[in-house]
OpenMM code with the backbone's topology and positions (N, CA, C; nanometers):
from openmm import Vec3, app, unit

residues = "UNK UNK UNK UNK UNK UNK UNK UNK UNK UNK UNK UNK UNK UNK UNK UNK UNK UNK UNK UNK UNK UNK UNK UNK UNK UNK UNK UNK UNK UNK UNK UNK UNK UNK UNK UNK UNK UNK UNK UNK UNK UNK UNK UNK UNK UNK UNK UNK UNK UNK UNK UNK UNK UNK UNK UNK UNK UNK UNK UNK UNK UNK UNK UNK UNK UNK UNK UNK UNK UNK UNK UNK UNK UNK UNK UNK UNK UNK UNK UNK UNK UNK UNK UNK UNK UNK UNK UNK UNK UNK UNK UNK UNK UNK UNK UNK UNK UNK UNK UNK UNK UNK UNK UNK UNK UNK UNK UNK UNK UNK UNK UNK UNK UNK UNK UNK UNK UNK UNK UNK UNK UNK UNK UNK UNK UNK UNK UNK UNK UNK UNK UNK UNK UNK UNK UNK UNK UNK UNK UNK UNK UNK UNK UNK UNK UNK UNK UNK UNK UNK UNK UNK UNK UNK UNK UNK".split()
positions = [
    Vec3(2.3832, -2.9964, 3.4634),
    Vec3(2.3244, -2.8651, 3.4571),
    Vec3(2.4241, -2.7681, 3.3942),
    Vec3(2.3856, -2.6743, 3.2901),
    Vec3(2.4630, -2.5907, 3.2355),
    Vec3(2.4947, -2.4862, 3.3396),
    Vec3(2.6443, -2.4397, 3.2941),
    Vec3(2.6740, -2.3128, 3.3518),
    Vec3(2.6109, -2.1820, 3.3046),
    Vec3(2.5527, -2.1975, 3.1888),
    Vec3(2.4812, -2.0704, 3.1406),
    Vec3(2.3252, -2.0613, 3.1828),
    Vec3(2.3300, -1.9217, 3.2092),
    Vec3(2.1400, -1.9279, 3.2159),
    Vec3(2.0700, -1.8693, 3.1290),
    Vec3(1.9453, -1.9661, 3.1079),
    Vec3(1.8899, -1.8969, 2.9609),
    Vec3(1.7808, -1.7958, 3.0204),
    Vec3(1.8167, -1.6850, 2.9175),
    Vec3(1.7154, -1.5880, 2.9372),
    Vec3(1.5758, -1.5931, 2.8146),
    Vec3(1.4390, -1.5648, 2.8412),
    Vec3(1.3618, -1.5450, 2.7701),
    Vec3(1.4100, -1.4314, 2.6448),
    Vec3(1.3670, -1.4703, 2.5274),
    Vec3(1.3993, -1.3370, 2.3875),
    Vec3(1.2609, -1.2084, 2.4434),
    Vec3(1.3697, -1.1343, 2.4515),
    Vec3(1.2771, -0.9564, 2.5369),
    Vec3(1.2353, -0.9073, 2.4064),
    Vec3(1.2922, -0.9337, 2.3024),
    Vec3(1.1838, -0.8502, 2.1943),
    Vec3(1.2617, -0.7727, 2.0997),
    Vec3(1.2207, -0.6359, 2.0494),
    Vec3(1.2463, -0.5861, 1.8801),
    Vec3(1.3719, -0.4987, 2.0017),
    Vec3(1.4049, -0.5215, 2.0924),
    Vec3(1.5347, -0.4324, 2.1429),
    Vec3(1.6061, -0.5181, 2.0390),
    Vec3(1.6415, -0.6503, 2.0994),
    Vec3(1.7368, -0.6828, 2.0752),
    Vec3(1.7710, -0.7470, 1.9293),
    Vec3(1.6672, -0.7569, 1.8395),
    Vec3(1.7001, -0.7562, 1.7320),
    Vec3(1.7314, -0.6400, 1.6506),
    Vec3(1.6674, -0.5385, 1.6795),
    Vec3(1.6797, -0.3761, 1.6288),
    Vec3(1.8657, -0.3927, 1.6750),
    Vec3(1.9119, -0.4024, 1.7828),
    Vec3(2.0583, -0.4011, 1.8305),
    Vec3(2.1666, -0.4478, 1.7271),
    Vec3(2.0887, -0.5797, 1.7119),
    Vec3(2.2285, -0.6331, 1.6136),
    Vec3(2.1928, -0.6554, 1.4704),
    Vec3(2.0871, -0.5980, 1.4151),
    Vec3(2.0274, -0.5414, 1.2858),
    Vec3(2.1632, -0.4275, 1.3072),
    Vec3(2.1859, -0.3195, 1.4019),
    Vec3(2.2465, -0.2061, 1.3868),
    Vec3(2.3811, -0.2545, 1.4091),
    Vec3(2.4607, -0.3645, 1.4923),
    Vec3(2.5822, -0.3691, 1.4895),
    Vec3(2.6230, -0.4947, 1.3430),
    Vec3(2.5293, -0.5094, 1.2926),
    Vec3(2.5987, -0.6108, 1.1615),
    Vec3(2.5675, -0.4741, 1.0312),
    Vec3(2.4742, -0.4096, 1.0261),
    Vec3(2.4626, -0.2494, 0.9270),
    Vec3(2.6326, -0.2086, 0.9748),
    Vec3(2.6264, -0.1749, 1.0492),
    Vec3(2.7812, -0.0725, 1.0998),
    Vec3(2.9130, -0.1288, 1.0713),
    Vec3(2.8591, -0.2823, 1.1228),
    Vec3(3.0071, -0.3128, 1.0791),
    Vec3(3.0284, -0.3785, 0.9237),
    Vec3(2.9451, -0.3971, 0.8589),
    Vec3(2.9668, -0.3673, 0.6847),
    Vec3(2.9817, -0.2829, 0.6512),
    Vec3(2.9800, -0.0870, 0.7085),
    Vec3(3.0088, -0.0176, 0.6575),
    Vec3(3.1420, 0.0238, 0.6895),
    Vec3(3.2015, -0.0230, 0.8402),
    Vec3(3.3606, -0.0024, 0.8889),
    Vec3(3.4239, -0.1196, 0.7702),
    Vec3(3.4089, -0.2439, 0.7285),
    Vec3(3.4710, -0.3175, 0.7467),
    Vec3(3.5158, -0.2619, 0.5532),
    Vec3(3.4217, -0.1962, 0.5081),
    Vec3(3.4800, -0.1204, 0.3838),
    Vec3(3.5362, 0.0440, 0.4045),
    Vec3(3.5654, 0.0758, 0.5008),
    Vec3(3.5825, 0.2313, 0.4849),
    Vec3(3.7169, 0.2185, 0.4071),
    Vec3(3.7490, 0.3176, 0.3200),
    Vec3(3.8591, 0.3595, 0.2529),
    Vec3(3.8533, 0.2654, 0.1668),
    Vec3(3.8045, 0.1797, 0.1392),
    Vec3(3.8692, 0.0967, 0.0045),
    Vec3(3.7555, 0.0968, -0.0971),
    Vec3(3.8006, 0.0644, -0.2401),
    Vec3(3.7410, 0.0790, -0.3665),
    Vec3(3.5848, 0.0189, -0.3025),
    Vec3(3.4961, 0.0846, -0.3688),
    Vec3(3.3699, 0.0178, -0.3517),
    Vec3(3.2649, 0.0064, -0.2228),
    Vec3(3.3821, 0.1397, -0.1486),
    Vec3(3.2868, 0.1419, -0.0503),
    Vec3(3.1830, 0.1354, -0.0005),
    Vec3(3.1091, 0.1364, 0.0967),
    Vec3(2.9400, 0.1804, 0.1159),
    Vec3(2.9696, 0.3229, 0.1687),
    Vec3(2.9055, 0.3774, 0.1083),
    Vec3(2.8827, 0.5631, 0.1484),
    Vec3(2.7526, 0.5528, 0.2868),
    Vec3(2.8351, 0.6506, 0.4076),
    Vec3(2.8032, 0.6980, 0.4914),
    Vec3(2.6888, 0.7705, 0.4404),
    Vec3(2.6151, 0.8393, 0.3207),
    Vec3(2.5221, 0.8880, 0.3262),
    Vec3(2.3899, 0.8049, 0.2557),
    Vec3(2.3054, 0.8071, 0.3262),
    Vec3(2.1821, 0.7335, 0.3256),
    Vec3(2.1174, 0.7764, 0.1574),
    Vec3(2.1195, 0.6629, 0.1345),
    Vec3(2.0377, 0.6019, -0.0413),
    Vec3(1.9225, 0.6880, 0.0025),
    Vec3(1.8899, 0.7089, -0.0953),
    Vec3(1.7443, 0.7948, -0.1021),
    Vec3(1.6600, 0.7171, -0.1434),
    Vec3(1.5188, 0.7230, -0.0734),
    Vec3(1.4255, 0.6314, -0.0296),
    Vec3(1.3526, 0.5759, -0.1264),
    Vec3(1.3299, 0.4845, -0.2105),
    Vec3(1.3119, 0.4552, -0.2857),
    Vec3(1.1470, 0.4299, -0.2904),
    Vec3(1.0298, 0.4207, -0.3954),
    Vec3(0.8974, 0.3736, -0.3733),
    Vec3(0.8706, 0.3059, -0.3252),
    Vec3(0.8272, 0.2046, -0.1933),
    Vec3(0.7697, 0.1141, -0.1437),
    Vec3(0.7084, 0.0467, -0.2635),
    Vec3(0.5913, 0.1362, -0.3286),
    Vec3(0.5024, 0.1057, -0.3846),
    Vec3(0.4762, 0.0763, -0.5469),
    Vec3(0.5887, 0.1527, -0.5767),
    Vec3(0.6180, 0.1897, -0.7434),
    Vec3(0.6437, 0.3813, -0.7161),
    Vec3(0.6452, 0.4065, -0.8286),
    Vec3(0.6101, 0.5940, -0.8402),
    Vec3(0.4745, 0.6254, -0.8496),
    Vec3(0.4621, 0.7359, -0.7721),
    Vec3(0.3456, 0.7691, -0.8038),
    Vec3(0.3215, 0.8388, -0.8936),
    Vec3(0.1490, 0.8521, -0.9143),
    Vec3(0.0995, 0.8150, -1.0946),
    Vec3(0.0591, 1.0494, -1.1062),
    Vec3(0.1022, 1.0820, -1.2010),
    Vec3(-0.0058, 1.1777, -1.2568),
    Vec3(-0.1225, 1.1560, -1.2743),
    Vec3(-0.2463, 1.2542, -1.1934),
    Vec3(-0.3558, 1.2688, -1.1926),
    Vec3(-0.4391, 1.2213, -1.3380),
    Vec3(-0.3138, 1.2585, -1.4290),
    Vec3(-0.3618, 1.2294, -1.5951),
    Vec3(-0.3485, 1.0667, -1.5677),
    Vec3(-0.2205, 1.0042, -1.5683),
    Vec3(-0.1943, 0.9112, -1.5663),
    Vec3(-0.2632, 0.8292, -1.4840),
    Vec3(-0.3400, 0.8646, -1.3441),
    Vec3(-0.4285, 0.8076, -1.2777),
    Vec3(-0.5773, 0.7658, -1.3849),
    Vec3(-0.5656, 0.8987, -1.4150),
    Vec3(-0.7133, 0.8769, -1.5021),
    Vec3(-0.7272, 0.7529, -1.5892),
    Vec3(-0.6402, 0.7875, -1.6546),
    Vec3(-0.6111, 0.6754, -1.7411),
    Vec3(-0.6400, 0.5566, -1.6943),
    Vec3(-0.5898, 0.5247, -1.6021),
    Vec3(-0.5338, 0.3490, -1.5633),
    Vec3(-0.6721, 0.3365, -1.4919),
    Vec3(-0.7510, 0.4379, -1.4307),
    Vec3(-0.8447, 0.4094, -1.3293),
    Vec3(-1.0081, 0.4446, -1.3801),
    Vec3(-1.0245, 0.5174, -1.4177),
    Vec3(-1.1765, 0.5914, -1.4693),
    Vec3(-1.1651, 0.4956, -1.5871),
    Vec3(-1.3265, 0.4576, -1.5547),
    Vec3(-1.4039, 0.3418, -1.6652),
    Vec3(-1.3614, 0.1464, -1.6127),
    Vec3(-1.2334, 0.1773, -1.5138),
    Vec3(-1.2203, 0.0411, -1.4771),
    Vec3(-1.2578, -0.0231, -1.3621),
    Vec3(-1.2125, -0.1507, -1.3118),
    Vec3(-1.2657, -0.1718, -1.1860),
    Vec3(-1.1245, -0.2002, -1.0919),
    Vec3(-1.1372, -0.1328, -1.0132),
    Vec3(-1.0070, -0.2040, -0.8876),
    Vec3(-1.1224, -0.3532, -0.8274),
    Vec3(-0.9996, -0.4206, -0.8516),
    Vec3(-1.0301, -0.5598, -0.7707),
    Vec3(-0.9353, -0.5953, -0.6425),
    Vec3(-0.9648, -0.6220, -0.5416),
    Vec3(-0.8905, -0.6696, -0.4409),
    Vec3(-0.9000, -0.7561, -0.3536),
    Vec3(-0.8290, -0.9112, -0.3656),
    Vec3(-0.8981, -1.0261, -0.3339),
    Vec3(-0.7715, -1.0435, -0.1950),
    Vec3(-0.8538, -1.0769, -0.0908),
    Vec3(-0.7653, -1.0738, 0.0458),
    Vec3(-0.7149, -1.2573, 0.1156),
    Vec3(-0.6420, -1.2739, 0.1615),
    Vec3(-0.5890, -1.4072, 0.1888),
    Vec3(-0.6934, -1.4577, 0.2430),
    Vec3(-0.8135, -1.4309, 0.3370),
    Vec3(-0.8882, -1.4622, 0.4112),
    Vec3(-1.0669, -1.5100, 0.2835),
    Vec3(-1.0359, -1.4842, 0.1661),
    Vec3(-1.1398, -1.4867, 0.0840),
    Vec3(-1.2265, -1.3997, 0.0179),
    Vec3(-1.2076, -1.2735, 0.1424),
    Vec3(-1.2617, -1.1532, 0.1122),
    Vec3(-1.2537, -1.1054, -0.0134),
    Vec3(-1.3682, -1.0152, -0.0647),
    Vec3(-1.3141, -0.9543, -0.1757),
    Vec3(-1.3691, -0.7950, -0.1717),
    Vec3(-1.3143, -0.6900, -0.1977),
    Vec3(-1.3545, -0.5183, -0.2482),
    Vec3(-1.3190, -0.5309, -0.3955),
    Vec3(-1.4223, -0.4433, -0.4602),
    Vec3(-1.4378, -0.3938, -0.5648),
    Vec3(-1.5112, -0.2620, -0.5994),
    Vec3(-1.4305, -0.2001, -0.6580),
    Vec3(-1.4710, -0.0624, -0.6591),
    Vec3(-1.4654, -0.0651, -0.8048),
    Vec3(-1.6080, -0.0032, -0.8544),
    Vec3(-1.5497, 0.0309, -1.0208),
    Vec3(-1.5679, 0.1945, -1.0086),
    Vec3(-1.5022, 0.2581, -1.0676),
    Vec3(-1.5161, 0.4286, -1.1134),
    Vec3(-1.5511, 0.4468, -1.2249),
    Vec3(-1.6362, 0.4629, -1.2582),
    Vec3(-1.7253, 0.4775, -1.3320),
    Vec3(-1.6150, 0.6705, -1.4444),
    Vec3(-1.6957, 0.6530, -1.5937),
    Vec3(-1.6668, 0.7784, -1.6285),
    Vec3(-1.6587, 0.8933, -1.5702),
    Vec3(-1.7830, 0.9258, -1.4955),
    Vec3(-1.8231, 1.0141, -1.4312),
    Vec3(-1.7510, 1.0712, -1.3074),
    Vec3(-1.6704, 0.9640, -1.2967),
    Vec3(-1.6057, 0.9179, -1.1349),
    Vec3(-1.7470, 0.9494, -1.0496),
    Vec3(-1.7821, 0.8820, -1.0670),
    Vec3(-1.8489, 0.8390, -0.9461),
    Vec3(-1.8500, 0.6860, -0.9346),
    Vec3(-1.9019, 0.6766, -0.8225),
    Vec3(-1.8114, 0.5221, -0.7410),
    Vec3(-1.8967, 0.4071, -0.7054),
    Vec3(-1.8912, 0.2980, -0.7204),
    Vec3(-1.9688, 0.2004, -0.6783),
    Vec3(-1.9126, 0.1006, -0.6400),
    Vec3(-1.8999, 0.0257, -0.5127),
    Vec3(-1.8236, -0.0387, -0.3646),
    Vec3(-1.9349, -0.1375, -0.3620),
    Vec3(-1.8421, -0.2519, -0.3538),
    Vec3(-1.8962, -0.3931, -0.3056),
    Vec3(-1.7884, -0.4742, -0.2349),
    Vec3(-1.8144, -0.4688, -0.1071),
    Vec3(-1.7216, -0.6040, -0.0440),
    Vec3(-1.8134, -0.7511, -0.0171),
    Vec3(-1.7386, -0.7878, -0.0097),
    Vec3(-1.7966, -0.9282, -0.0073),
    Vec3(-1.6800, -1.0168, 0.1126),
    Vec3(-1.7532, -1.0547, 0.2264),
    Vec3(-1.6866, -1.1508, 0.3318),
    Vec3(-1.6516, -1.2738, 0.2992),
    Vec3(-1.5590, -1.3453, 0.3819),
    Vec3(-1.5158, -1.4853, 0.3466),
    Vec3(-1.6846, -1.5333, 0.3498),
    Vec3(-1.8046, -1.5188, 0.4770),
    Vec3(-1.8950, -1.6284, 0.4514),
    Vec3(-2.0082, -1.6024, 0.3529),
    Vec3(-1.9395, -1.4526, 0.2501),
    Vec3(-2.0966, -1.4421, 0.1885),
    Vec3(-2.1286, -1.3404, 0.1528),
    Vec3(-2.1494, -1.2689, 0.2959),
    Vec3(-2.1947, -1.1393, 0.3256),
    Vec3(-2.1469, -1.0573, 0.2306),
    Vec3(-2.2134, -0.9533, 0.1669),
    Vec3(-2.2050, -0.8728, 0.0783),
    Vec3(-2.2559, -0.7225, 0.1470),
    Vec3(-2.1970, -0.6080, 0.1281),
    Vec3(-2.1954, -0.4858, 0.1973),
    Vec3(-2.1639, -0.4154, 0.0413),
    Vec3(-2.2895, -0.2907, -0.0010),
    Vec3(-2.2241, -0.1854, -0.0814),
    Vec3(-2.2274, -0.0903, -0.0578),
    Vec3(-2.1923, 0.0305, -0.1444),
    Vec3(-2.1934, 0.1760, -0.1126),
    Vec3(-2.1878, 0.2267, -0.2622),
    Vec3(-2.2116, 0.3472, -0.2542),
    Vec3(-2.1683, 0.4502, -0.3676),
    Vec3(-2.1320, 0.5638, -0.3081),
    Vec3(-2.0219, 0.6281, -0.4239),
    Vec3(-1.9998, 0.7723, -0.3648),
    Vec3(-1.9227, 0.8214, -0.5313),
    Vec3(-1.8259, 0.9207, -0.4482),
    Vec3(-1.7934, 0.9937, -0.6011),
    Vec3(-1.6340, 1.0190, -0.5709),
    Vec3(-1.5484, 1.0369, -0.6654),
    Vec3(-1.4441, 1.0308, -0.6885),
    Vec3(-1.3741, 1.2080, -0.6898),
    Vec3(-1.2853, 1.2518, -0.6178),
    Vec3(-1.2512, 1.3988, -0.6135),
    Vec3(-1.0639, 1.3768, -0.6466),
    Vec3(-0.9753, 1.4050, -0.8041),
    Vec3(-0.8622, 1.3721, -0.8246),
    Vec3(-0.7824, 1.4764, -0.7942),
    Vec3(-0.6703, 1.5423, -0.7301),
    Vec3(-0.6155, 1.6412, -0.7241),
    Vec3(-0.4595, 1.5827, -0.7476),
    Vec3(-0.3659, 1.6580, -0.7606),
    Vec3(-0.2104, 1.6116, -0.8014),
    Vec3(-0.1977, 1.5916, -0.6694),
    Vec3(-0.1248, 1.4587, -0.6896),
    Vec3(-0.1003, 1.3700, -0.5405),
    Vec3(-0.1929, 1.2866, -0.4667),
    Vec3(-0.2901, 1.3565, -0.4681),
    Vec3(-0.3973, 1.2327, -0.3847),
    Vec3(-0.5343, 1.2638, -0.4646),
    Vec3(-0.6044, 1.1241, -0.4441),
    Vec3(-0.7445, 1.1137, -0.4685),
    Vec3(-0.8286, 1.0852, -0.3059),
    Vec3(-0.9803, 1.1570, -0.3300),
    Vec3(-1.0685, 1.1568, -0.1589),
    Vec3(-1.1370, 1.0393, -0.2926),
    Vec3(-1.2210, 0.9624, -0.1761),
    Vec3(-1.3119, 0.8773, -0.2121),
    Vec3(-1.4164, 0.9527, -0.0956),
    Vec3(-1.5731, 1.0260, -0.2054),
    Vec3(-1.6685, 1.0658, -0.0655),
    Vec3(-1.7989, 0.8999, -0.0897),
    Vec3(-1.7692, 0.8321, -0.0027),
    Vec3(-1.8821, 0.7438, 0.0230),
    Vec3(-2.0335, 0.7799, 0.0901),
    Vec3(-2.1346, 0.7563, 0.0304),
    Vec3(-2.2722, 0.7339, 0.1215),
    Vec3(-2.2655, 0.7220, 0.2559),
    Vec3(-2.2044, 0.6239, 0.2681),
    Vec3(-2.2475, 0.5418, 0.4120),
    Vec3(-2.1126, 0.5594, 0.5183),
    Vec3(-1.9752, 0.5298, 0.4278),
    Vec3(-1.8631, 0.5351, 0.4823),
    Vec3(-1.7742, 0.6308, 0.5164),
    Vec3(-1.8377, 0.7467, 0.4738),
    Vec3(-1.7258, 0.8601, 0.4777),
    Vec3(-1.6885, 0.8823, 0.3289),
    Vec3(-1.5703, 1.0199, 0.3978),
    Vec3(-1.4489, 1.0700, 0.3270),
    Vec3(-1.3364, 0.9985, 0.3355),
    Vec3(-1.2220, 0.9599, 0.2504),
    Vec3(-1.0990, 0.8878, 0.2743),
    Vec3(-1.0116, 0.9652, 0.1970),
    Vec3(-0.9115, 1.0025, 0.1820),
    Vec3(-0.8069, 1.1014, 0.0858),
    Vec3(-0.6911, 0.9613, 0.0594),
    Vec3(-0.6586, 0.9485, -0.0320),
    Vec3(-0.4651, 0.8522, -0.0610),
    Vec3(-0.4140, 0.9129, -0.1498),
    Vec3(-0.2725, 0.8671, -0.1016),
    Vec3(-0.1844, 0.9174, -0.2528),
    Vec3(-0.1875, 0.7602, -0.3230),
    Vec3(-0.1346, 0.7492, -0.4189),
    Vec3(-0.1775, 0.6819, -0.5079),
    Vec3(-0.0564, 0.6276, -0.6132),
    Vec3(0.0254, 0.5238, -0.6042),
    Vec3(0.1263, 0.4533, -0.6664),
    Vec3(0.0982, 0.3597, -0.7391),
    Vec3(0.1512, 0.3311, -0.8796),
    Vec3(0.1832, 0.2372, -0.9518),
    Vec3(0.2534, 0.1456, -0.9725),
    Vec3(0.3144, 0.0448, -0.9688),
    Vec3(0.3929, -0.0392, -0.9947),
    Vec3(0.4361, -0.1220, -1.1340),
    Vec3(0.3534, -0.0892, -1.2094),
    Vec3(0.2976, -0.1739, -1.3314),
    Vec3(0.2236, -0.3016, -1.3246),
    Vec3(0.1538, -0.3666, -1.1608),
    Vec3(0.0917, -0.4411, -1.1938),
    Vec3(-0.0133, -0.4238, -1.1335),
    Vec3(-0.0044, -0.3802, -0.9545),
    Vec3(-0.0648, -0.3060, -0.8814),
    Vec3(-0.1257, -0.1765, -0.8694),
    Vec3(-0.2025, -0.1195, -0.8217),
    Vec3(-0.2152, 0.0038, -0.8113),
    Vec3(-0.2081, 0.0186, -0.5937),
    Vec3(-0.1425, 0.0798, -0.5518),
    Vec3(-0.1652, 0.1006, -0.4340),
    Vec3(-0.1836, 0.2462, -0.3555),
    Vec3(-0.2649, 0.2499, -0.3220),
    Vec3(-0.3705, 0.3515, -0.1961),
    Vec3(-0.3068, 0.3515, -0.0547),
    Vec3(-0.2226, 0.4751, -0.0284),
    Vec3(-0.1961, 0.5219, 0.1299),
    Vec3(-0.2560, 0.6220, 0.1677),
    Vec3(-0.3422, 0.5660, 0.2587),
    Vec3(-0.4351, 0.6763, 0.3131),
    Vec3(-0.3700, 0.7578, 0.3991),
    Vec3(-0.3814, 0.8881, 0.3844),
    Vec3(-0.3271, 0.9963, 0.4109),
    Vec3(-0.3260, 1.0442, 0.5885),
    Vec3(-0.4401, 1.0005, 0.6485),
    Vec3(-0.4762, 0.9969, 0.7935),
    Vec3(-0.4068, 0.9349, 0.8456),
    Vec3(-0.3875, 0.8039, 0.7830),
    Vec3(-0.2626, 0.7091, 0.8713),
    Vec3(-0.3974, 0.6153, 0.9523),
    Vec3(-0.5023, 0.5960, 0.9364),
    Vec3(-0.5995, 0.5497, 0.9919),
    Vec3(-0.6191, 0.3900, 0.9455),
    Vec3(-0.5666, 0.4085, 0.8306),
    Vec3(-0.5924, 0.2385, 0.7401),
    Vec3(-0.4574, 0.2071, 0.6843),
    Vec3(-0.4434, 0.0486, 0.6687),
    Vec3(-0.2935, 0.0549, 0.6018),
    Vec3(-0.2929, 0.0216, 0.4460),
    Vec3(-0.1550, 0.0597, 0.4069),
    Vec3(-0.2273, 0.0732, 0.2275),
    Vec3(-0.2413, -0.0675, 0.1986),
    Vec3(-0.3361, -0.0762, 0.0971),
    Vec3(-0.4118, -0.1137, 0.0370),
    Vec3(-0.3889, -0.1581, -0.1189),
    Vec3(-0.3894, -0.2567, -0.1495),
    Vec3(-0.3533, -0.2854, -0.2957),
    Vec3(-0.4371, -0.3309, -0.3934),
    Vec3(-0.4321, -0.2802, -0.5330),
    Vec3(-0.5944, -0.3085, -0.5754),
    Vec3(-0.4912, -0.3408, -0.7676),
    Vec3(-0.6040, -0.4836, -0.8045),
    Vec3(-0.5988, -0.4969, -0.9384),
    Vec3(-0.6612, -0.4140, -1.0185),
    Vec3(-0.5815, -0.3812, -1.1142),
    Vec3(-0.7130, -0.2484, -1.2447),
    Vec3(-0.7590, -0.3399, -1.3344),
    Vec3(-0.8869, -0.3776, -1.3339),
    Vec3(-0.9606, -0.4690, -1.4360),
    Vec3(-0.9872, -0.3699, -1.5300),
    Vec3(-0.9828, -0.4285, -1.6656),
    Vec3(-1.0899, -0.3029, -1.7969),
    Vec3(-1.2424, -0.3417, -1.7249),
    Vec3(-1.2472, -0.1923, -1.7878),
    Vec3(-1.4019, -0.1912, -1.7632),
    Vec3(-1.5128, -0.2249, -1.6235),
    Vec3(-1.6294, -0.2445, -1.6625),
    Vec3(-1.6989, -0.2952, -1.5268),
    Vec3(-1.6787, -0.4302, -1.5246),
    Vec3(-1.5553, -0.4793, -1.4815),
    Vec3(-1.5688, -0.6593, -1.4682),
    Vec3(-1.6359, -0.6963, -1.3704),
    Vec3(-1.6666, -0.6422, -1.2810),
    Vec3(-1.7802, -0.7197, -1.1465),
    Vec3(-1.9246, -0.7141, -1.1715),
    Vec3(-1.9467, -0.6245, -1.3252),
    Vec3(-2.1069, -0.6016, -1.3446),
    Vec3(-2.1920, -0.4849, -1.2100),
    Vec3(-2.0752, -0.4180, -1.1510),
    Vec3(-2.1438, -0.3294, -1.0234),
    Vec3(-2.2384, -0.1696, -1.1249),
] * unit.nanometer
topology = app.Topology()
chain = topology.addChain("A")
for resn in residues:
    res = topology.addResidue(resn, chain)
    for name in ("N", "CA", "C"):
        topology.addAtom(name, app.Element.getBySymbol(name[0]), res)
C-alpha cells in the first residue's frame, strides 16, 4: 500500500493555478536580461480576424450566400440578397428543413438580422480571409462561423 493518498482532480482551480505559476515563472526566469518578456500585457489580438467596414462587409456579403456546415451534419444558409433582404434555411442532421426570411439592417460595427419567425439578432462581424464570423452582441448565442459562397449557391 502506498504512502501517498490519491486525491480525485477538483477541477479548472487547479489547472487555472499552475497555468499561473508556469506564466510567472517564464516571466521571473527572464527579468533583466536581453529579450525579456514585458510585464505589460500584448494587446488583444482578433480571435476572429479584423473586423470588416460596413463597405467592406457589403462587398464580401450582399448578393452572396453564407454557408455553414456543422460537425453534426447540420447545415444554415443564409443568402442576402441585393436588397439585403434575407432568406434562411437550416437543414438537420435527419432532414428536417426549417426556413425564414427577414431583412438585413448594416451600421459601422454591427449588422441586426430582423427575421419573420425568429426575431431580431445584432453581431459584430470579422473577417479572416477565409471565414466570415458573427458575435452576437447579447451574449445569448456563441459566434458563429459562416463560408461566403458567390452568389445564390443554395438556389434559396
Amino acid at each position: 500500500m502506498s504512502r501517498f493518498r490519491t486525491r480525485p482532480w477538483r477541477g479548472r482551480g487547479t489547472l487555472a493555478a499552475v497555468a499561473l505559476a508556469v506564466a510567472l515563472a517564464g516571466c521571473a526566469a527572464n527579468q533583466g536580461q536581453p529579450g525579456a518578456v514585458s510585464a505589460k500585457p500584448a494587446p488583444a489580438a482578433f480571435p476572429y480576424g479584423p473586423p470588416l467596414t460596413p463597405r467592406y462587409y457589403q462587398t464580401l456579403v450582399v448578393g452572396n450566400t453564407l454557408f455553414r456546415p456543422l460537425q453534426n451534419g447540420a447545415t444554415t444558409v443564409i443568402f442576402v440578397a441585393p436588397d439585403q433582404s434575407l432568406k434562411l434555411r437550416v437543414q438537420a442532421p435527419n432532414g428536417q428543413v426549417s426556413t425564414d426570411t427577414g431583412h438585413e439592417t448594416l451600421e459601422p460595427g454591427k449588422v441586426c438580422w430582423q427575421w419573420q419567425r425568429a426575431g431580431t439578432d445584432c453581431f459584430r462581424y470579422y473577417w479572416n480571409g477565409r471565414l466570415l464570423t458573427f458575435v452576437d452582441m447579447s451574449n445569448r448565442m456563441l459566434p458563429a462561423q459562416f463560408l461566403v459562397q458567390k452568389g445564390n449557391a443554395e438556389g434559396l
